[in-house]
N, C-alpha and C positions, 0 to 999 in steps of 0.2 A: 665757615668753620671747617668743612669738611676738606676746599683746598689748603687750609692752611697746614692738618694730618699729613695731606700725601705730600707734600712739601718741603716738610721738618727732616724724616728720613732720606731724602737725597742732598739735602743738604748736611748731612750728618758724616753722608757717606763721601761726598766730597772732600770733607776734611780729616775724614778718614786716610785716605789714598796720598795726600798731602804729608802728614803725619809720616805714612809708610814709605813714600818715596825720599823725606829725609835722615830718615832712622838707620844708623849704620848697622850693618848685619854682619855676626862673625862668620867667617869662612877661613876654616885651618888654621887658626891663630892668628889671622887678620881681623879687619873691621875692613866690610864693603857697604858701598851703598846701594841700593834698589836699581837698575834698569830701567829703560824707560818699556822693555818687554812685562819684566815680571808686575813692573806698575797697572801695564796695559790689563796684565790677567786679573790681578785685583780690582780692577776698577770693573772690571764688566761682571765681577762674579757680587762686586759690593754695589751697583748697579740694579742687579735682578733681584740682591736683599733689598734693597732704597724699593723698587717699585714693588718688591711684595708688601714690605711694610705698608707703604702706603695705603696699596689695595685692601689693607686689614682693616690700616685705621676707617679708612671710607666704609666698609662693611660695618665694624662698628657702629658708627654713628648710625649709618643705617638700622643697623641692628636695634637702639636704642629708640630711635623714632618710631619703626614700627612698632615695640612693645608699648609705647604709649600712645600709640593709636589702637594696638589691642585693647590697652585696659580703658581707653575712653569711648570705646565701642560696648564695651562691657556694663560701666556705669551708666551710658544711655539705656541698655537691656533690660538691666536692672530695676531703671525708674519707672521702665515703661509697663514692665511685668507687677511690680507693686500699685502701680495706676489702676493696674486691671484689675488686681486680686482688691482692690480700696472698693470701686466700683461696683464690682458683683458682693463686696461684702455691705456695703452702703444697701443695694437695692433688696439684698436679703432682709434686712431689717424690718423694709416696711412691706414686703410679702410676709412676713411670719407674722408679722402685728394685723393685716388683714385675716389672717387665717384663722386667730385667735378670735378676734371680734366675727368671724363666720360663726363660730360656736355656741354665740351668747342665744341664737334667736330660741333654739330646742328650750332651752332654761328660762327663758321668760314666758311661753308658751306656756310650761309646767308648773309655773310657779302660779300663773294664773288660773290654775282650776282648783275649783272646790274642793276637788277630792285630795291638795296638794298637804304633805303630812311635813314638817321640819324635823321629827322625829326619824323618818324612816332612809332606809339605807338608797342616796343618791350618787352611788360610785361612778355608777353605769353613766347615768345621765353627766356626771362630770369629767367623764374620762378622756373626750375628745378635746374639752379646754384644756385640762390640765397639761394632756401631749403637745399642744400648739402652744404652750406656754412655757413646754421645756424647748421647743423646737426653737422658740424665739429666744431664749435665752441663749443658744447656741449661737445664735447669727450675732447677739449683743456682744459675746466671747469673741467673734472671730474679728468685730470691728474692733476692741482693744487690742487684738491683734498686729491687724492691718494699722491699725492709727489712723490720723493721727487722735491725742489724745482730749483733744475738743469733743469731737465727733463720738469718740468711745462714751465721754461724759453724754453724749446726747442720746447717742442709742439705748445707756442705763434710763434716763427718764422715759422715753418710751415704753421701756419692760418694768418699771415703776408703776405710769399709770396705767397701763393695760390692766396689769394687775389687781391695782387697786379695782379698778372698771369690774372687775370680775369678783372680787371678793365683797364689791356693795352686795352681788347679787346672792352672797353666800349667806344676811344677815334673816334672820326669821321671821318668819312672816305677818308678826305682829309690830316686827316696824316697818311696815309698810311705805310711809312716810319719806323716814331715814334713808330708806334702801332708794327711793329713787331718786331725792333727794344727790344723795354721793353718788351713783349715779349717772346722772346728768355736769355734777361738777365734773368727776372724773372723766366725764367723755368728752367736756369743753379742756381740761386739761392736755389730752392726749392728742386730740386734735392740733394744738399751740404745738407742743412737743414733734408732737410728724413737721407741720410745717419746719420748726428750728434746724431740725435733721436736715431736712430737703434741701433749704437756704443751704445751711453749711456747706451740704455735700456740692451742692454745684460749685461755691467757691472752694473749696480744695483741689476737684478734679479739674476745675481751670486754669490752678495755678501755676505756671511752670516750677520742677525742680530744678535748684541748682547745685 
């Protein structure tokens, strides 16, 4: 392609000089014809246009290749930086859901002594799940984020049953039963749910984009 730009204009210009060498030109109320002098000056001066053109159109093209080597440098950049932001945002999910289930053990401890009241004010004792539950909500936000939108569906049932997991523990102490009861279902839930996430996440980050 690109000889065929530098090309075009010398052959242009050839027929150019052709054109002007038969073209009668007045002089003093004659009609003359061209020289084979003044021909000579036109042609070296349409010459240096012919090769500059050319040299443009070649830059050209060039010009155009590289910008699409720029932007397909860029799209690779691109895929590879959201690879990573997917990744750290995948792995955040299942640190924040560890961190939360860190919390339960002070609250089952407390829950089991005599002197435990359902009545009385448990803010304190609740305050570090509650923080790791917003903390994990956050990480669940940034994978809707990141996407894709499997994944975000899967990081929501994680902060689902976690939740749940934690709220068996909110129920009163006379359903003793119930409470462990849900529980336990909720912790076989959440368990399934990590694994789903995990599965997923390898197959995403494996996938090539195209």
């Amino acid at each position: 392609m690109t000889g065929a730009v530098e090309d075009r204009p010398a052959r242009w210009a050839a027929q150019l000089v052709n054109v002007i060498l038969h073209f009668r030109w007045p002089v003093g109320g004659m009609m003359r014809g061209m020289d084979q002098g003044d021909a000579a000056v036109w042609a070296a001066a349409l010459g240096i246009t012919g090769t500059l053109a050319g040299a443009l159109g070649g830059a050209l093209v060039q010009g155009r290749v590289t910008r699409r080597q720029v932007r397909d440098q860029e799209a690779v950049d691109v895929r590879h930086r959201l690879r990573e932001e997917r990744q750290a945002a995948f792995a955040a999910v299942l640190d924040r859901c560890s961190e939360v289930e860190a919390t339960f053990g002070p609250i089952v401890v407390a829950r089991a002594q005599p002197e435990w009241d359902d009545d009385a004010d448990h803010q304190e004792l609740w305050a570090p799940t509650n923080a790791a539950l917003h903390t994990l909500q956050r990480a669940v936000t940034a994978v809707a984020i990141t996407g894709p939108d499997l994944m975000a569906d899967l990081a929501s049932a994680i902060h689902e049953e976690v939740l749940a997991k934690a709220n068996a523990m909110r129920l009163p102490a006379t359903d003793l039963a119930q409470r462990v009861r849900m529980f336990a279902e909720h912790s076989t839930a959440l368990e399934q749910a990590q694994h789903d996430f995990s599965q997923e996440a390898r197959t995403v980050l494996a996938t090539p984009f195209h």
